[in-house]
C-alpha positions in Angstrom: 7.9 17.3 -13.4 9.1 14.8 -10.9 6.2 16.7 -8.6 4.0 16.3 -10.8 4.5 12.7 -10.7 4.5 12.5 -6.9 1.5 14.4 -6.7 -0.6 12.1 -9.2 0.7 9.1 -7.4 -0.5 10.0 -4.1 -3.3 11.6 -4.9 -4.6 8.4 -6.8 -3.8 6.6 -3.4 -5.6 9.5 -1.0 -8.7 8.2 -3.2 -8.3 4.7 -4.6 -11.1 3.4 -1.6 -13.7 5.3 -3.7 -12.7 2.3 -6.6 -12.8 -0.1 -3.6 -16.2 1.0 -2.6 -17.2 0.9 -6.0 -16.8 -3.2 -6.3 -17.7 -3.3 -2.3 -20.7 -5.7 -3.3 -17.7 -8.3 -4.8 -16.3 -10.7 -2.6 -12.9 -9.6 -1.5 -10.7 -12.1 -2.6 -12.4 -11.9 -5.7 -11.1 -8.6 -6.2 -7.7 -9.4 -5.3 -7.5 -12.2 -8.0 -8.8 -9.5 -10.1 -6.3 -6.6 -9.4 -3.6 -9.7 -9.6 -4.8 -10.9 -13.2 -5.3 -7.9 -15.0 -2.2 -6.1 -13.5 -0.3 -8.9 -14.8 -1.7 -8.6 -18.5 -1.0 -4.2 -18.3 2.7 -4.6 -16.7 3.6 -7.4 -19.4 2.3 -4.8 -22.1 4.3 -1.5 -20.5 7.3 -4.6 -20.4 6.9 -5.1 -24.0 6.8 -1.3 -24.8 9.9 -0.5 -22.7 11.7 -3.9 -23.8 12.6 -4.4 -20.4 11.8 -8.2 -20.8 15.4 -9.0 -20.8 15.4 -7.4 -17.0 12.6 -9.8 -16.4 14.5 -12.7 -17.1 17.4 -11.7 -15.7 15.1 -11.4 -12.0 13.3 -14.7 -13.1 17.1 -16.3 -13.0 18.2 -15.5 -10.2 17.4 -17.5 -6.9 18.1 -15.5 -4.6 16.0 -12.5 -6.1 12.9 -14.6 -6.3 13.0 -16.1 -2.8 13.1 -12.5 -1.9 10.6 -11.4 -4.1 8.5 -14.7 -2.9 8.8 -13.0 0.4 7.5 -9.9 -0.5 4.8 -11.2 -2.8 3.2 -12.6 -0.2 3.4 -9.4 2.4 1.9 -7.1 -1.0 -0.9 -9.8 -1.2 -1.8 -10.0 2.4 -1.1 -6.0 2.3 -3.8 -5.8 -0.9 -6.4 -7.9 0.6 -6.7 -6.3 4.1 -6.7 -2.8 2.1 -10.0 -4.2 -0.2 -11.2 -6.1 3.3 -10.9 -2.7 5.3 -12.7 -0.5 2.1 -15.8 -3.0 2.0 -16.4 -3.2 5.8 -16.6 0.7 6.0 -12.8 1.1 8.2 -11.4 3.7 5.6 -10.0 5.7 8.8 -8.1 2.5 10.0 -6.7 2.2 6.8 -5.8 5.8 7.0 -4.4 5.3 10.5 -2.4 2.5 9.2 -0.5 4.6 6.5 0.2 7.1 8.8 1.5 5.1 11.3 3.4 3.1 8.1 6.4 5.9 8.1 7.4 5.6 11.6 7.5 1.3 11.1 9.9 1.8 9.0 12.2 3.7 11.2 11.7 1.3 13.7 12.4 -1.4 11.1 15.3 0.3 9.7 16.7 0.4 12.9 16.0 -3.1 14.2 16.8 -4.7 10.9 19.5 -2.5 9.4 21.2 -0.8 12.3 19.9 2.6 11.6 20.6 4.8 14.2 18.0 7.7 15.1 18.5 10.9 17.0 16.7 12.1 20.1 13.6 13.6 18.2 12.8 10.5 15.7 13.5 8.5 18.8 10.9 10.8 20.5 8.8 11.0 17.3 8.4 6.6 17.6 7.6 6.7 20.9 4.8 9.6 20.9 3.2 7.6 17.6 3.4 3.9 20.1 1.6 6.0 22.4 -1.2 6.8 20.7 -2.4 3.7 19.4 -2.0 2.6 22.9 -4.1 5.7 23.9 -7.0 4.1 20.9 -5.9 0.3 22.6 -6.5 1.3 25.9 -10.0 3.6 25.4 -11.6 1.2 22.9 -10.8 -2.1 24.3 -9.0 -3.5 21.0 -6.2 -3.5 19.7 -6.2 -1.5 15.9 -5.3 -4.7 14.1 -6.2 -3.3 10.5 -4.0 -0.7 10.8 -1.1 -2.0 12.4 -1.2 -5.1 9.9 -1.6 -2.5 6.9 1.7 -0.3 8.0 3.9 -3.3 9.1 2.9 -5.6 6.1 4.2 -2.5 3.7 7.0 -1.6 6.1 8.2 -4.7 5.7 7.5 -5.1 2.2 9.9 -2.0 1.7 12.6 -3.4 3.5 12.6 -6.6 1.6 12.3 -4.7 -1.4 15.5 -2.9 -0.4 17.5 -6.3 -1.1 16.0 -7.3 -4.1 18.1 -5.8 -7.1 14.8 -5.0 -9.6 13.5 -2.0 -10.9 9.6 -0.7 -9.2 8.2 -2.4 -12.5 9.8 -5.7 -12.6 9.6 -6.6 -9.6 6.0 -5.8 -9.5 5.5 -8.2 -12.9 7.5 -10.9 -10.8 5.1 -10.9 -7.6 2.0 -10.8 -9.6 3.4 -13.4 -11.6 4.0 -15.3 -8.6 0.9 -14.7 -7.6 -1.4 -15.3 -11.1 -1.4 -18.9 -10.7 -3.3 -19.0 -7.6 -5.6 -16.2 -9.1 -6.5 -18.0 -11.9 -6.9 -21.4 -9.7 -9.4 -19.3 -7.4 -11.4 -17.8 -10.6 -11.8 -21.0 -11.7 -12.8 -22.5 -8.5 -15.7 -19.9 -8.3 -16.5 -20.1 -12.1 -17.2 -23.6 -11.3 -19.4 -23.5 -8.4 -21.2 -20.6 -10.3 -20.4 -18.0 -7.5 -18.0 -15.8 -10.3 -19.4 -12.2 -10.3 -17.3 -11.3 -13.2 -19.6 -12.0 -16.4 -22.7 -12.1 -14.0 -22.7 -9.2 -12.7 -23.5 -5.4 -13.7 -21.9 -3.9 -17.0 -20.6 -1.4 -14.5 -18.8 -4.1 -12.2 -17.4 -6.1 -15.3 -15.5 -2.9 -16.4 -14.5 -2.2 -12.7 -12.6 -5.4 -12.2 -10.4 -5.4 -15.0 -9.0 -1.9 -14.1 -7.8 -3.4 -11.0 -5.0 -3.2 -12.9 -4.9 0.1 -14.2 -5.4 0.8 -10.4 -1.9 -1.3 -9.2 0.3 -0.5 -11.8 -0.1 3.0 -13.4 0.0 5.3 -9.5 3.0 2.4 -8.9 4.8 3.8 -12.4 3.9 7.3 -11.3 5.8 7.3 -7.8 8.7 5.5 -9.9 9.6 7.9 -12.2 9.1 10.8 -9.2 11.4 9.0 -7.1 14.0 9.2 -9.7 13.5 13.0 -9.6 13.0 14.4 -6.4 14.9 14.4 -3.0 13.8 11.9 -0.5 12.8 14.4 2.4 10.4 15.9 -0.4 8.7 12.4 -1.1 8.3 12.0 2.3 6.3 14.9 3.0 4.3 14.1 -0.4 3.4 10.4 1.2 1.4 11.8 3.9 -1.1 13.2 0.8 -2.5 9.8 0.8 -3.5 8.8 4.1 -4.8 12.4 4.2 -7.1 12.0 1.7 -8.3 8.3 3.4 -8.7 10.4 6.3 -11.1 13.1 4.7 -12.9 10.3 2.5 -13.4 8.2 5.9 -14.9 11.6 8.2 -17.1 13.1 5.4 -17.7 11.2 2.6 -18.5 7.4 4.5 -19.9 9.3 7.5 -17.3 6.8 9.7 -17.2 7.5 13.2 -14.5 10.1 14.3 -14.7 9.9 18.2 -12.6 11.9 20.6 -10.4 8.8 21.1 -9.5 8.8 17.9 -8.7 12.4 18.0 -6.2 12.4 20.3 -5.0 9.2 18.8 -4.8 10.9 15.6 -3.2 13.9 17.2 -0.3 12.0 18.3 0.3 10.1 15.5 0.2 13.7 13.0 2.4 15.1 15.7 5.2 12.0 15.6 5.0 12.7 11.7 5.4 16.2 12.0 8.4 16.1 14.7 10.1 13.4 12.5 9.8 15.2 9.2 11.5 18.2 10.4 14.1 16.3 12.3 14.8 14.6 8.7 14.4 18.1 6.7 16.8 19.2 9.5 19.4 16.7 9.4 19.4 16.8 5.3 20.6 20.1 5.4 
């Protein structure tokens, strides 16, 4: 079952930019204050089904734990917006890159931030993945902002998540509750000036936005209750499904350009992942 779970979450990652490209034609922040709103209203419904609003309080109370969770509210928004930002500009392959490079930040995080000490290949593994966005630096000219702001904005996001003592679910309800007023303030500032696509727009769109919700919270409930049932090296090969599927989406559905520098860029990067993953499966056994 817990596979089952892991699969359905990543897989509704690999292709959540088609729902992005779906509500392309909507202003981005738009579509954040959307996916903020409405994931607000679904997680205080699951919170009332599960009666875990004592758990909410209990987070809420706490200081410390919403300083921290401040902190990481404002990595997932920043994190949410570049995603949607990326999707609507036509860089699906940079978001891709940026999840695939996302695994290998956190080692490097892990052992910057928390003393986590690597062994020769995951050392090795690093290196060969800072090499191939170097490779894509050096050929193209730029520097792949999108996707090095999209793996370090989660890989930081995870380690600040680490210190914060919430469930998955809460602590998603408390950043989006953060984040809701600030939402609401920017839907009414656009409502005002008569530049609010929701209620104006398409039937189509108008049912879109709302399940911006449906969207953050259900795949997010999916990888919780997988994570509670399978090993850790076993999620970690799972997580690569996503980015995979970006990467697929990006080539052949969008027709984005695939050039031979980002093949080799690519090559390294799958090749880090694969050296790391079996260092990992090796070292769990």
């Amino acid at each position: 079952m817990g596979v089952a779970y892991g699969l359905a979450a990543y897989l509704f990652w690999g292709f959540v930019p088609v729902y992005f490209k779906a509500v392309a034609h909507v202003a981005a922040l738009e579509v954040l204050a959307h996916r903020v709103v409405w994931s607000v209203v679904l997680l205080a419904i699951l919170l009332r089904i599960s009666g875990s609003w004592r758990s909410l309080a209990g987070a809420m109370g706490s200081r410390r734990t919403v300083l921290t969770l401040l902190g990481t509210t404002t990595l997932i928004a920043t994190n949410w917006f570049v995603f949607i930002w990326t999707v609507a500009h036509n860089q699906v392959l940079q978001a891709s890159l940026g999840y695939f490079i996302n695994p290998l930040v956190n080692v490097l995080l892990g052992m910057v931030f928390l003393r986590e000490r690597l062994r020769p290949w995951q050392t090795f593994s690093v290196l060969l993945a800072t090499a191939g966005v170097g490779y894509q630096t050096w050929q193209l000219g730029t520097l792949p902002a999108v996707a090095l702001l999209l793996a370090f904005t989660f890989g930081f996001y995870g380690l600040l998540r680490k210190t914060a003592p919430v469930e998955a679910v809460v602590g998603l309800t408390v950043e989006t509750f953060l984040l809701v007023p600030l939402a609401l303030v920017y839907l009414g500032y656009l409502w005002r000036d008569g530049a609010l696509c929701f209620g104006h727009a398409s039937w189509q769109t108008n049912v879109l936005l709302p399940l911006g919700g449906v969207v953050t919270a259900v795949p997010l409930l999916w990888f919780t209750h997988a994570a509670r049932r399978l090993r850790m090296a076993t999620l970690g090969f799972l997580q690569y499904l996503a980015p995979s599927l970006q990467f697929l989406l990006a080539v052949a559905a969008y027709d984005e350009p695939f050039t031979r520098t980002h093949m080799v860029s690519f090559a390294c990067i799958w090749t880090a992942l694969a050296i790391y993953s079996t260092s990992t499966a090796l070292q769990g056994r």
